[in-house]
BAFI-3210 file (N, C-alpha, C; in Angstrom, 3 decimals, decimal comma, padded with zeros to 6 digits):
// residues 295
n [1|2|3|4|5|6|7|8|9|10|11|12|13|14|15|16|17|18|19|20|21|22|23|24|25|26|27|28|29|30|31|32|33|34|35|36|37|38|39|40|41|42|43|44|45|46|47|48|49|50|51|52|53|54|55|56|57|58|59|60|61|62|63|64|65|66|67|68|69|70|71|72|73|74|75|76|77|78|79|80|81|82|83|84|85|86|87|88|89|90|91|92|93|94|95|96|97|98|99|100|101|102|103|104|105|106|107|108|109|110|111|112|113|114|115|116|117|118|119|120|121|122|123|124|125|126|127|128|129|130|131|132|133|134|135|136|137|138|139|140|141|142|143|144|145|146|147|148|149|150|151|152|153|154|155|156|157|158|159|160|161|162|163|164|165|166|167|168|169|170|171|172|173|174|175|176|177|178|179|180|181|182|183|184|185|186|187|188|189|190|191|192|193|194|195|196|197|198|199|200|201|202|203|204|205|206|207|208|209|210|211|212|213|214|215|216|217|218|219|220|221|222|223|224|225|226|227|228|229|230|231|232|233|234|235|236|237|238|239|240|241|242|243|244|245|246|247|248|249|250|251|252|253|254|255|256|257|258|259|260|261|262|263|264|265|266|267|268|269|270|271|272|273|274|275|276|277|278|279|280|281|282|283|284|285|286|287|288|289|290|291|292|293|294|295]
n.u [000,847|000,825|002,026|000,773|002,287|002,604|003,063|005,217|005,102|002,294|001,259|001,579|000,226|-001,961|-002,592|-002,690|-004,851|-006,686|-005,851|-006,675|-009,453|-010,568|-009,826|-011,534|-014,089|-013,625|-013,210|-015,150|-016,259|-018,284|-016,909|-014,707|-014,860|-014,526|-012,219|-009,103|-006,483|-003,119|-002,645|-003,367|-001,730|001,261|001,573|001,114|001,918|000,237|-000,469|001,302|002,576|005,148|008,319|009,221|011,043|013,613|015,013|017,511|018,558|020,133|021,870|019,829|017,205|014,212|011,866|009,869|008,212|007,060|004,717|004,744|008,065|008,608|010,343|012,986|013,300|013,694|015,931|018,231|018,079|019,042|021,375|022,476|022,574|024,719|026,988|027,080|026,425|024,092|021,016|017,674|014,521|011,406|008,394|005,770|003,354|000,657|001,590|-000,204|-001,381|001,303|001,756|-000,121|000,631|003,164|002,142|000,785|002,390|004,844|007,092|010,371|012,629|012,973|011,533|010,092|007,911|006,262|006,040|006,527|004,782|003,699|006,046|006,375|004,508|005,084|007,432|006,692|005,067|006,624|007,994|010,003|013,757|016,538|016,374|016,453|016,056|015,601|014,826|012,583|008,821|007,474|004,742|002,822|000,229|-001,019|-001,968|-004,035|-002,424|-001,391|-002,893|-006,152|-007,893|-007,008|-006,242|-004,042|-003,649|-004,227|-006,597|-008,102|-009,298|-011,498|-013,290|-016,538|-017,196|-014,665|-013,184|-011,759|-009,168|-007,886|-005,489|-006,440|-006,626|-006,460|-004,958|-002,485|000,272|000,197|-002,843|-003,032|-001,563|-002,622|-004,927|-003,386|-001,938|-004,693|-005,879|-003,451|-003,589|-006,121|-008,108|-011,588|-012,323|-014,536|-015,810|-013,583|-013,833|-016,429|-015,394|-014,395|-014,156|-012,890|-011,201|-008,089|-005,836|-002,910|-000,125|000,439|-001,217|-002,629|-001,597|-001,848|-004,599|-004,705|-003,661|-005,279|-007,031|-009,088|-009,651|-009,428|-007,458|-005,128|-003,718|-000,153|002,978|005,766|008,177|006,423|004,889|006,587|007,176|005,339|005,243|004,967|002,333|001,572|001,172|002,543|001,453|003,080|002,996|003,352|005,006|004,829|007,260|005,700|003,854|005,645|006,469|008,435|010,697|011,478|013,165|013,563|014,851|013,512|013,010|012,664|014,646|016,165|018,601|019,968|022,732|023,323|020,685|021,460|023,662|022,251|020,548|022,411|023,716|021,376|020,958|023,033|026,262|025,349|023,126|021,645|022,365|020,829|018,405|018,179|018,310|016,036|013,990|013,969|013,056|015,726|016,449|014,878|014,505|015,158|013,053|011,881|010,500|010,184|008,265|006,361|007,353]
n.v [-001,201|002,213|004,999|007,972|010,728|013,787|017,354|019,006|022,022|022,104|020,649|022,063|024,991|023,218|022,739|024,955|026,399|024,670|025,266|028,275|027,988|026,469|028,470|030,681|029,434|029,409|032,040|033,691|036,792|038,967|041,317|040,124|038,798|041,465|042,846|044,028|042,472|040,909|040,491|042,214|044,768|043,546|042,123|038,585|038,189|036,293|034,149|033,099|030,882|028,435|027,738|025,303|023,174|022,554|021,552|018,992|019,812|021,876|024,149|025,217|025,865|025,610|027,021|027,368|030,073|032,382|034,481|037,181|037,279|038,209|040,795|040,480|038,281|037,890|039,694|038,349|036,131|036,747|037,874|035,851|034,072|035,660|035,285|032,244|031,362|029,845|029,779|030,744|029,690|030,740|030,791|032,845|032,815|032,102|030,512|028,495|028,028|027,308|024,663|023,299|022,925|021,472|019,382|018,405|018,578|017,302|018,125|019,883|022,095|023,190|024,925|027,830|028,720|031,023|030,827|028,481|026,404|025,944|024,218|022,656|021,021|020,092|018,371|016,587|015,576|014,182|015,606|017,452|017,562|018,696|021,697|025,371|028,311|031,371|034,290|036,395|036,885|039,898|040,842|043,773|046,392|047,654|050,945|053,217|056,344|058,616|058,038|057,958|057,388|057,136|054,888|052,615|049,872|046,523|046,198|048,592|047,877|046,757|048,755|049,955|050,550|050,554|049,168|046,219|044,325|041,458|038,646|035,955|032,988|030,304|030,070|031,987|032,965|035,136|035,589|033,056|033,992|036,412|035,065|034,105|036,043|037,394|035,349|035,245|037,774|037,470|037,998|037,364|035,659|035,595|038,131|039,506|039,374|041,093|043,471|042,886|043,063|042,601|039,782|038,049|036,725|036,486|038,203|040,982|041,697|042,831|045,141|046,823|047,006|048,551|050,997|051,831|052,404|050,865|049,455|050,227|049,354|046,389|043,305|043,089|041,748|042,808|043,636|043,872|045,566|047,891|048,558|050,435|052,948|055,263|055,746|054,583|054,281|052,904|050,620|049,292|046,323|044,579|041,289|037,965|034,782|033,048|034,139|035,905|034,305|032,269|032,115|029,891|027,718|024,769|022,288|019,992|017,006|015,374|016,811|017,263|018,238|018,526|019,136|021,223|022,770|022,461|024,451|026,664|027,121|027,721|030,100|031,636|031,512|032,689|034,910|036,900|036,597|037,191|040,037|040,805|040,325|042,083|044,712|044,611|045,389|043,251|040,885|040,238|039,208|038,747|040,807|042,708|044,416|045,279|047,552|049,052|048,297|051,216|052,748]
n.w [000,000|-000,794|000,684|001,991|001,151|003,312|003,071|005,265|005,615|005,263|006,837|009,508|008,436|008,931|011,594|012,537|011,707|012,701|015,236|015,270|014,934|017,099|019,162|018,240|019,027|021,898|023,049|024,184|024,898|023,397|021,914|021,111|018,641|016,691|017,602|017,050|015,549|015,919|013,594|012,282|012,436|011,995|009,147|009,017|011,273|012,876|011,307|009,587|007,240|007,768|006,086|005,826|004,494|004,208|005,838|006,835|003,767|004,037|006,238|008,611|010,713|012,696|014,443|016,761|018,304|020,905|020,456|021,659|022,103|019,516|018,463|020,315|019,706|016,962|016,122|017,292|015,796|013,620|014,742|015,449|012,976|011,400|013,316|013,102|010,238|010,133|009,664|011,045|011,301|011,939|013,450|014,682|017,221|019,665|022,762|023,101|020,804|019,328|020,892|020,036|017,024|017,220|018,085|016,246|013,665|014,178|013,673|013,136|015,187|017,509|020,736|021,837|024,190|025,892|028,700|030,998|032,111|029,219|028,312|030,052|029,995|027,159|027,421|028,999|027,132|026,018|024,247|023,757|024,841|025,962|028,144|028,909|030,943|029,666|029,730|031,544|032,142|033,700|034,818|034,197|034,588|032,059|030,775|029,182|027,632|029,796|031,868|032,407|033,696|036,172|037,160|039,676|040,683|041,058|042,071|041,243|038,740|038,713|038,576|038,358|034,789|033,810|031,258|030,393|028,550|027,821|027,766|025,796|028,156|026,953|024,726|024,972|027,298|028,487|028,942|030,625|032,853|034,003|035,379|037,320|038,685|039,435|041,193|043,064|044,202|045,466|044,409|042,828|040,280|038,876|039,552|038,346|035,859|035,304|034,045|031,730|028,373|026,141|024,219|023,393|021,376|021,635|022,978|021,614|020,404|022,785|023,436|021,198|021,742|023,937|022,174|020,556|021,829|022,397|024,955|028,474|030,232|030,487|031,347|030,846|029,781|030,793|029,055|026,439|027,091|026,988|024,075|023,863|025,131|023,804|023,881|025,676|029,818|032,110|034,846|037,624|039,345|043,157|042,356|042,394|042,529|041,710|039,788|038,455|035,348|033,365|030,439|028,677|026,558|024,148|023,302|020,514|020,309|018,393|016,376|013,067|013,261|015,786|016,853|015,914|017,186|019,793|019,749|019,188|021,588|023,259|022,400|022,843|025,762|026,547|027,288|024,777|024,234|026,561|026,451|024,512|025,093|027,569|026,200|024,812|026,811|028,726|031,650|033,637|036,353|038,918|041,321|040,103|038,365|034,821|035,011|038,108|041,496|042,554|045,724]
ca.u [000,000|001,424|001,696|000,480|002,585|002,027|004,356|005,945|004,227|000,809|000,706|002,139|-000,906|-003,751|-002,824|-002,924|-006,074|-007,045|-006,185|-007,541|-010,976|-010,928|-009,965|-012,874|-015,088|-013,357|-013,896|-017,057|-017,007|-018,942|-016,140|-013,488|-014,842|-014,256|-011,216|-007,686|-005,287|-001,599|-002,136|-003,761|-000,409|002,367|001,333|001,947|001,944|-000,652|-000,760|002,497|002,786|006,381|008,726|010,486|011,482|014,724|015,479|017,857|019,152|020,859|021,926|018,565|016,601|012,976|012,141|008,010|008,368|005,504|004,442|005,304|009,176|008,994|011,582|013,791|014,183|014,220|017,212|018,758|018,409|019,935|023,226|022,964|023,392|025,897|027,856|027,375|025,751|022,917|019,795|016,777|012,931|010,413|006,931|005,123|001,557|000,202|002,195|-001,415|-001,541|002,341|002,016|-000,672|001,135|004,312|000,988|000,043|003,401|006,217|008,321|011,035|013,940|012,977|010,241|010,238|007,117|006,157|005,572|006,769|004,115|003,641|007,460|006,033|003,482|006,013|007,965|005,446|004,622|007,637|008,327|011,315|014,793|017,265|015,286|016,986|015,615|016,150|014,472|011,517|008,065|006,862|003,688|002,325|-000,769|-000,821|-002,984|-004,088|-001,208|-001,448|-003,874|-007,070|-008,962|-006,125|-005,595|-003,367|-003,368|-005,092|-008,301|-008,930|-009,674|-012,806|-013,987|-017,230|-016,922|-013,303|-013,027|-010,583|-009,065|-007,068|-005,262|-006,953|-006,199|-006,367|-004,395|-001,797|000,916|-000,455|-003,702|-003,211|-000,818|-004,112|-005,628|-002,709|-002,367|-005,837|-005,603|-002,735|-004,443|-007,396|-009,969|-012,060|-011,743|-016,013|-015,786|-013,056|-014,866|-017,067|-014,954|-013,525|-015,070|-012,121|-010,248|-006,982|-005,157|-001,471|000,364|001,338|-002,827|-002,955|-001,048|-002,267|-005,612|-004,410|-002,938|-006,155|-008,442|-010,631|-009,825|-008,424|-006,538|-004,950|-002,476|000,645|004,304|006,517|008,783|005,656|004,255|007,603|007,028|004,113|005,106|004,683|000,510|000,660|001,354|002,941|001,422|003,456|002,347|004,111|004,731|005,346|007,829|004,469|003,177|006,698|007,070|010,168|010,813|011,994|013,788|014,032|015,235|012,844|013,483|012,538|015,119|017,518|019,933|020,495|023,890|022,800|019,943|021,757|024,061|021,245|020,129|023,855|023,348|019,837|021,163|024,463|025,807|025,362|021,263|020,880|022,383|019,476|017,157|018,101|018,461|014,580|013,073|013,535|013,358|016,712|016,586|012,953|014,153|015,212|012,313|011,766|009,541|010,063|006,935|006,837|006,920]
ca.v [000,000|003,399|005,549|009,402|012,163|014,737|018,215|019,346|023,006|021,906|020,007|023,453|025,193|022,849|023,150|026,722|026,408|024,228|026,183|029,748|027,778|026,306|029,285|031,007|028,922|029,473|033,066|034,352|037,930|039,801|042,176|039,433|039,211|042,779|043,126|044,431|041,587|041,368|040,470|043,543|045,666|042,771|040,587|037,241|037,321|034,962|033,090|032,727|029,645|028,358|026,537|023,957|022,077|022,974|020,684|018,338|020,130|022,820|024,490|025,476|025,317|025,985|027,626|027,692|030,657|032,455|035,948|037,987|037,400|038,677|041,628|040,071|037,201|038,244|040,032|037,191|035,116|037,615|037,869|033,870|033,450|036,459|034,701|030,813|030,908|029,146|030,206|029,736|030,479|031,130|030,847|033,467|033,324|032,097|029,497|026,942|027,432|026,770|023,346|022,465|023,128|020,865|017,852|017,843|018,322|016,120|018,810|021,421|022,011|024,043|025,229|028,538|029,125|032,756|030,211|027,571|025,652|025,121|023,380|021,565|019,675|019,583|017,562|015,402|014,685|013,604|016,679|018,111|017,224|019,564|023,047|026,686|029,715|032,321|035,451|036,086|037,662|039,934|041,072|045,165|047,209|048,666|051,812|054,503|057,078|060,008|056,987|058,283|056,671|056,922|053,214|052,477|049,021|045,721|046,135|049,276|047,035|046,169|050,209|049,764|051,363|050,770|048,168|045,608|043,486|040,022|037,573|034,323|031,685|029,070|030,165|032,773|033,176|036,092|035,018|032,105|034,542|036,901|034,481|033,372|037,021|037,382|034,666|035,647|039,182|037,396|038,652|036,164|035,751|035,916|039,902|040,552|039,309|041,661|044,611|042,129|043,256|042,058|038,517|038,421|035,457|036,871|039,337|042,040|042,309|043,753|046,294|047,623|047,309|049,967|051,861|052,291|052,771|050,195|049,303|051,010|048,912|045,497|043,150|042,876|041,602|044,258|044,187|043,816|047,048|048,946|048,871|051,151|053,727|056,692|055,112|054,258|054,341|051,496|050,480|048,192|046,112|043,533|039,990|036,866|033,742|032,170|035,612|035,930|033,333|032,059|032,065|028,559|027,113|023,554|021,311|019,215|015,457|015,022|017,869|016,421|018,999|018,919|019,746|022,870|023,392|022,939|025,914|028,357|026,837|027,989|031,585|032,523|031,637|033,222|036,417|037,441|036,784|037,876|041,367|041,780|040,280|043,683|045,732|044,775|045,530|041,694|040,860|038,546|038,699|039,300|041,555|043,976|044,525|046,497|048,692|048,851|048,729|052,546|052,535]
ca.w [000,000|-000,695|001,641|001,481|001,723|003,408|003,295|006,381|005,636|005,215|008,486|010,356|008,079|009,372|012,945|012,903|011,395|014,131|016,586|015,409|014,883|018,660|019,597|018,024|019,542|023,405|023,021|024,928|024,416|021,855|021,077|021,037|017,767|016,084|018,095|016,088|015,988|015,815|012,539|011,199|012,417|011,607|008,226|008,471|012,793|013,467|010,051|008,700|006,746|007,602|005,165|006,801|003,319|004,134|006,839|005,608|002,886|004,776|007,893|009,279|012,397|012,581|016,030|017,743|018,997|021,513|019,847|022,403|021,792|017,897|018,322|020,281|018,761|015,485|016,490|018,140|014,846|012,981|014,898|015,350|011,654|011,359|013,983|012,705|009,103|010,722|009,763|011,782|010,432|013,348|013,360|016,021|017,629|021,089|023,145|023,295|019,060|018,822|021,324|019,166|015,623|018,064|018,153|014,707|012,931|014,790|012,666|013,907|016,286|018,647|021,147|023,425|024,589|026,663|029,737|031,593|031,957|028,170|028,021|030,960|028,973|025,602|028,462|029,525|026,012|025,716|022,526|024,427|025,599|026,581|027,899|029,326|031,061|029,093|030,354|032,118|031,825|034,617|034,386|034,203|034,351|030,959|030,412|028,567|028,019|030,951|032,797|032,214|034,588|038,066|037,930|040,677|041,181|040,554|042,124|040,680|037,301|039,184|039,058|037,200|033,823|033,743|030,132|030,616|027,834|028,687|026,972|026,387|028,923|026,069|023,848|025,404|028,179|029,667|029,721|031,989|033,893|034,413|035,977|038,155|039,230|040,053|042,101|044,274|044,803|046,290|043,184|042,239|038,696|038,083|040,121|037,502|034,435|034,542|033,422|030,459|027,278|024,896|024,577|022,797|021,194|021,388|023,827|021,384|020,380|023,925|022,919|019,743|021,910|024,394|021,512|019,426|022,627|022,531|026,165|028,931|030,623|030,653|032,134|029,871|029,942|030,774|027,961|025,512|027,779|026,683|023,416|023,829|025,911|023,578|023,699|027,080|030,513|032,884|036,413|038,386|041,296|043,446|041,848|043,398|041,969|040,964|038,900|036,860|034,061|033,245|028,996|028,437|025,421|024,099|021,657|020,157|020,075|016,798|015,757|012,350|013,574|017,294|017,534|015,900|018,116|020,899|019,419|019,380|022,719|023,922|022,135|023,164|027,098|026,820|027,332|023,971|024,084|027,461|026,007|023,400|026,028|028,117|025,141|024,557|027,820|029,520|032,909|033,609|037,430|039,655|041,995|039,277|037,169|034,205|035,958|039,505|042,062|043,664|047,044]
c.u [000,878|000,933|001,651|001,180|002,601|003,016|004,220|004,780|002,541|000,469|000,762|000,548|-002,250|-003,740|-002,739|-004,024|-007,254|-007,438|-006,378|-009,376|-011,459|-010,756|-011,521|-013,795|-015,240|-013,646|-014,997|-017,662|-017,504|-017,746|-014,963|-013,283|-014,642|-012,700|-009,541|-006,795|-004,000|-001,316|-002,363|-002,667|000,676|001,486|002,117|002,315|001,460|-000,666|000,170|002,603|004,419|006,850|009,475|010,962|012,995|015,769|015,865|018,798|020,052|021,351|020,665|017,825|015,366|012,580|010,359|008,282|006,793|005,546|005,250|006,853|009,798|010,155|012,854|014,507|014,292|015,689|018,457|018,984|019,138|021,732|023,750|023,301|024,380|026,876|028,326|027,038|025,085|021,810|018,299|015,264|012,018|009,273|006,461|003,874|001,690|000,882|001,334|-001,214|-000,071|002,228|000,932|000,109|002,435|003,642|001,131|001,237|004,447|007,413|009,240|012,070|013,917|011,546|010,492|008,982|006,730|006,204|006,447|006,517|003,674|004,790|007,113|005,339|004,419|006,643|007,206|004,960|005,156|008,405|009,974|012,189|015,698|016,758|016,850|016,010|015,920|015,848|013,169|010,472|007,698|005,439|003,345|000,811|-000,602|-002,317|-002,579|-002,880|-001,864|-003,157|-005,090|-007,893|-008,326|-005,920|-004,473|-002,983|-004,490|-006,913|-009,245|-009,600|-010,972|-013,279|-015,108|-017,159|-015,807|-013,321|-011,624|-010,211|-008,143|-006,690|-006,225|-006,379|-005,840|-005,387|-003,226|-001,059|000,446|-001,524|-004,007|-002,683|-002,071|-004,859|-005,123|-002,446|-003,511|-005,915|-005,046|-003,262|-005,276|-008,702|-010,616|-012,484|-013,549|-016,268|-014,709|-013,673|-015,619|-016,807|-014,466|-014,190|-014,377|-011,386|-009,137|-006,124|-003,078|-001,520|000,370|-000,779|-003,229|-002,770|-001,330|-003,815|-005,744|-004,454|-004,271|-007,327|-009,665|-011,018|-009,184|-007,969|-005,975|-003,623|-001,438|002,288|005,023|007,742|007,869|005,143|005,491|007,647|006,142|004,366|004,573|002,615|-000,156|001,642|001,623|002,305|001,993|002,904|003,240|003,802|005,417|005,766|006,566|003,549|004,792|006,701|008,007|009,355|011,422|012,247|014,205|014,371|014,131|013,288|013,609|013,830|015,950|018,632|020,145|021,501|023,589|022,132|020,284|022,946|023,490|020,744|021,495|023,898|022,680|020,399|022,092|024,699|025,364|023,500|021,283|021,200|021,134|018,206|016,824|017,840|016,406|013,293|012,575|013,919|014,409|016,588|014,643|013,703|015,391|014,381|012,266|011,395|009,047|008,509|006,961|006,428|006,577]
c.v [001,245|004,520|006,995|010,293|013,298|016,021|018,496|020,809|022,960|021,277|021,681|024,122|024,437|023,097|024,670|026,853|026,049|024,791|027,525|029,179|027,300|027,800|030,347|030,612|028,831|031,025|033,562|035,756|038,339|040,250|041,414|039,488|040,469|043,329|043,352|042,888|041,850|041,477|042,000|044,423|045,208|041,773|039,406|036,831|036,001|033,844|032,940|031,118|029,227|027,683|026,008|022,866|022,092|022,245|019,953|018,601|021,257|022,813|025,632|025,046|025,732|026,014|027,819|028,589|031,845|034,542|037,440|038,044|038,109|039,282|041,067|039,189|037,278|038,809|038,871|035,834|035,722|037,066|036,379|033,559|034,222|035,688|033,472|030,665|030,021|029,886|029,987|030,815|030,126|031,242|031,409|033,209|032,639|030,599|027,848|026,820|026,739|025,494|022,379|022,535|021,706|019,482|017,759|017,593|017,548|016,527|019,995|020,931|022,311|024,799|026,732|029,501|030,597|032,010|028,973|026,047|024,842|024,303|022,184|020,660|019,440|018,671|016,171|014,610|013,977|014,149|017,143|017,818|018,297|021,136|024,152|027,615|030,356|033,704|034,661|037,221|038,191|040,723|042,527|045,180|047,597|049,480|052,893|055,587|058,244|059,211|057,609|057,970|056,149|055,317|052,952|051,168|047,524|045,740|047,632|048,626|046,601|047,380|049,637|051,055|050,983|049,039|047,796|044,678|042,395|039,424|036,309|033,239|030,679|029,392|031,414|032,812|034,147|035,721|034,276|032,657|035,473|035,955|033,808|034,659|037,526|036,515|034,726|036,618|038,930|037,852|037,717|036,788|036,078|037,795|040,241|040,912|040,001|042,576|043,952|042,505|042,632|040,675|038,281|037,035|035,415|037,983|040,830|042,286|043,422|044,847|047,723|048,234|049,046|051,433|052,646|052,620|052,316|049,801|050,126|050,430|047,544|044,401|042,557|042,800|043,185|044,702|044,186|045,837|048,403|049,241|049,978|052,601|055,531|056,852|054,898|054,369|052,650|051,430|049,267|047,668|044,406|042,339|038,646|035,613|033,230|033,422|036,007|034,310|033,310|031,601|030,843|028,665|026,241|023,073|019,907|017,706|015,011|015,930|017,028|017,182|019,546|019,453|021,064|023,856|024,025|024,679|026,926|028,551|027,988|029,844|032,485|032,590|031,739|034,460|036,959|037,905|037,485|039,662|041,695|040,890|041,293|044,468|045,770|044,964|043,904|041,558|039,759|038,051|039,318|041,022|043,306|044,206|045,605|047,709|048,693|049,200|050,394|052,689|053,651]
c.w [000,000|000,379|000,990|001,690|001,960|003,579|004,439|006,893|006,231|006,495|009,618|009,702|008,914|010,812|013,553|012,659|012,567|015,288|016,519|015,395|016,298|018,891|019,341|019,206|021,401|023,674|023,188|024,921|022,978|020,981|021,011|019,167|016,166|016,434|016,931|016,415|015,324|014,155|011,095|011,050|011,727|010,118|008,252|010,519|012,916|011,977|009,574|008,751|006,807|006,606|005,743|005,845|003,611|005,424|005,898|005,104|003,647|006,186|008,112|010,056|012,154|014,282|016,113|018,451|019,628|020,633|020,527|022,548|020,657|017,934|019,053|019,647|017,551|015,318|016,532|017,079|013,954|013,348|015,559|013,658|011,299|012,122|013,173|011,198|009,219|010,365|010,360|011,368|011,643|012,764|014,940|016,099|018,908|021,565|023,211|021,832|018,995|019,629|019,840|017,214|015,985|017,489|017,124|013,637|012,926|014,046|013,787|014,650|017,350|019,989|022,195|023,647|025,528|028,335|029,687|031,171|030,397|027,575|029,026|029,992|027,839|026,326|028,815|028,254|025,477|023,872|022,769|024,996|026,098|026,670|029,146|030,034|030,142|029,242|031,049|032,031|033,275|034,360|035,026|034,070|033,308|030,711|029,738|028,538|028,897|032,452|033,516|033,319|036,333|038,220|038,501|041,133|040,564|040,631|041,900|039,198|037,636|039,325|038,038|035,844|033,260|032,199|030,141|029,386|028,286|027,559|027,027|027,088|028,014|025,445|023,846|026,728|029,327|030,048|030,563|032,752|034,578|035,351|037,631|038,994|040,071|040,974|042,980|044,544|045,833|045,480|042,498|040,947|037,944|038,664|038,747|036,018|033,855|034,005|031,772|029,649|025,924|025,303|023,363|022,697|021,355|022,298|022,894|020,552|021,471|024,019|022,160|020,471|022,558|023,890|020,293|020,517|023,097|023,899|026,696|030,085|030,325|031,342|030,760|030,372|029,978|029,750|026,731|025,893|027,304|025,442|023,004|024,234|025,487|023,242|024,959|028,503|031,415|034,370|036,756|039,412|041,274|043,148|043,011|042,649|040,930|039,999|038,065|036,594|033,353|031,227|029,076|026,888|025,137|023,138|021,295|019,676|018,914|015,950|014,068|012,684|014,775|017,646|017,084|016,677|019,026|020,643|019,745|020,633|023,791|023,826|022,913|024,709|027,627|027,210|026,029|023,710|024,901|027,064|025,425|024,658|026,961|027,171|024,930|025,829|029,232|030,566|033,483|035,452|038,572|040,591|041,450|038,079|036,211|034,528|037,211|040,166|042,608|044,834|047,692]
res [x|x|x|x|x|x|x|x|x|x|x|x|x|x|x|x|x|x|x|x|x|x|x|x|x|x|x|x|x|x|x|x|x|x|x|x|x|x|x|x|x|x|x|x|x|x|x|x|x|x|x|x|x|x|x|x|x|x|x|x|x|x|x|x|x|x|x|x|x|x|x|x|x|x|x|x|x|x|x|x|x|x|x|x|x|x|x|x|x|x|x|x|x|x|x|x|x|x|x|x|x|x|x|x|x|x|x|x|x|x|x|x|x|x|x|x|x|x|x|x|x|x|x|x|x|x|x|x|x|x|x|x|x|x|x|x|x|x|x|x|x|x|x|x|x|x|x|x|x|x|x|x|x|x|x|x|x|x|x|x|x|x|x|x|x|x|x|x|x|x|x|x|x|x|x|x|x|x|x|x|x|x|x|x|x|x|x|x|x|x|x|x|x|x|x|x|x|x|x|x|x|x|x|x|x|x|x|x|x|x|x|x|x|x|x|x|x|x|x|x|x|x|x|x|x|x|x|x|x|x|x|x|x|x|x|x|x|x|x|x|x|x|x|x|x|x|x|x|x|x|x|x|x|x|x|x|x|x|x|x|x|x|x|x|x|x|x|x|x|x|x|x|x|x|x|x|x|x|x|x|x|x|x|x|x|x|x|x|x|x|x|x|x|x|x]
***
């Protein structure tokens, strides 16, 4: 019996597909729907079709990487192939779509999710062998620029009136961090809900949301929140081990070019990364954050 083959691409394609149509369907607000996404600002964020034909035939790596990294690591692949003549092709969007693109394809080299927890399960699935820290996310207030509305802290997000947008839990880093936040505060997560009016598949959506007005506030990585600043305003408030998320980076079992991987693995969690991981607003140690609490 012949067997079917199927390209490398087209598998990466359907599970993106996949998982923007679950997602759809996890999405409960109204305006989740109308909402700006990353892709309207960046072409090719959330949907980029990768080519990974090129495994194999070359020196190339193919990297899952979580949205909210784009600028750095774009950087960071740059002066990895300037350095090695390595080239490595990245695919960005939400750390739940890239595990699931991980499921469906059994393709790639590399995984570095916005979170932890989603290297945890690549682990468990037995997708991932050798993993890194590599920065870390801490999590901001982001509002309105000149902070329209005095927000001060978490549980002003519960003022009525006050329109909150969030990442999705399903399908985003921050969003499950939102929730893990809320939690340590003590705010039960159905009191915050009700300010939520937007739901957001990617970190750097949150952003643009801020930036066009549709909400006025939300919770956002603090080097995603720095990109903004001439749009918006930063509130800090105190985090706790379990409210920063550590950036992980792994090598995928399946890789054909591990010793390579591990190369970039060596890069990204060297000094040379952790430079452009400062250079871009990244948090390397907790109790120096981007944007200190004010006491």
């Amino acid at each position: 019996m012949q067997r079917l083959f199927v390209p490398a691409w087209l598998l990466i394609v359907l599970a993106q597909a996949w998982c923007c149509l679950h997602l759809a369907g996890c999405q409960g607000s109204p305006h989740s729907a109308v909402a700006p996404t990353a892709a309207d600002h960046h072409p090719g964020a959330l949907h980029h079709a990768p080519d990974i034909s090129t495994e194999g035939s070359g020196e190339a790596l193919f990297l899952y990487c979580g949205a909210a990294m784009r600028n750095a690591v774009t950087e960071m692949n740059a002066l990895f192939e300037q350095k090695t003549g390595i080239r490595v092709e990245p695919t960005f969007t939400g750390s739940g779509c890239l595990l699931a693109q991980i499921e469906m394809s059994r393709k790639g080299d590399l995984f570095m999710p916005g979170e932890d927890w989603y290297m945890a399960q690549a682990i468990e699935r037995g997708y991932v062998g050798e993993h890194r820290e590599a920065a870390l996310f801490v999590p901001v207030i982001m509002v309105q620029r000149g902070n329209p509305h005095r927000i001060r802290g978490l549980r002003d997000l519960l003022r009525p009136g006050i329109r909150v947008g969030i990442g999705d839990p399903k399908a985003c880093a921050i969003g499950h961090f939102t929730e893990l936040v809320m939690a340590e505060e003590g705010i039960p997560w159905a009191e915050f809900s009700r300010n939520v009016v937007a739901h957001f598949a990617t970190a750097p959506e949150l952003g643009n949301a801020i930036k066009i007005k549709s909400v006025d506030a939300c919770i956002q990585w603090d080097s995603l929140a720095a990109m903004y600043l001439d749009d918006a305003d930063i509130v800090p408030f105190p985090v706790t081990k379990r409210t920063v998320s550590v950036i992980p980076l792994g090598v995928l079992k399946w890789s054909r070019h591990p010793d390579l991987a591990r190369r970039y693995l060596d890069f990204v969690t060297g000094p040379e990364g952790r430079a452009v991981w400062r250079k871009h607003h990244y948090t390397s140690d907790i109790s120096e954050p981007t944007f200190p609490v004010q006491r």
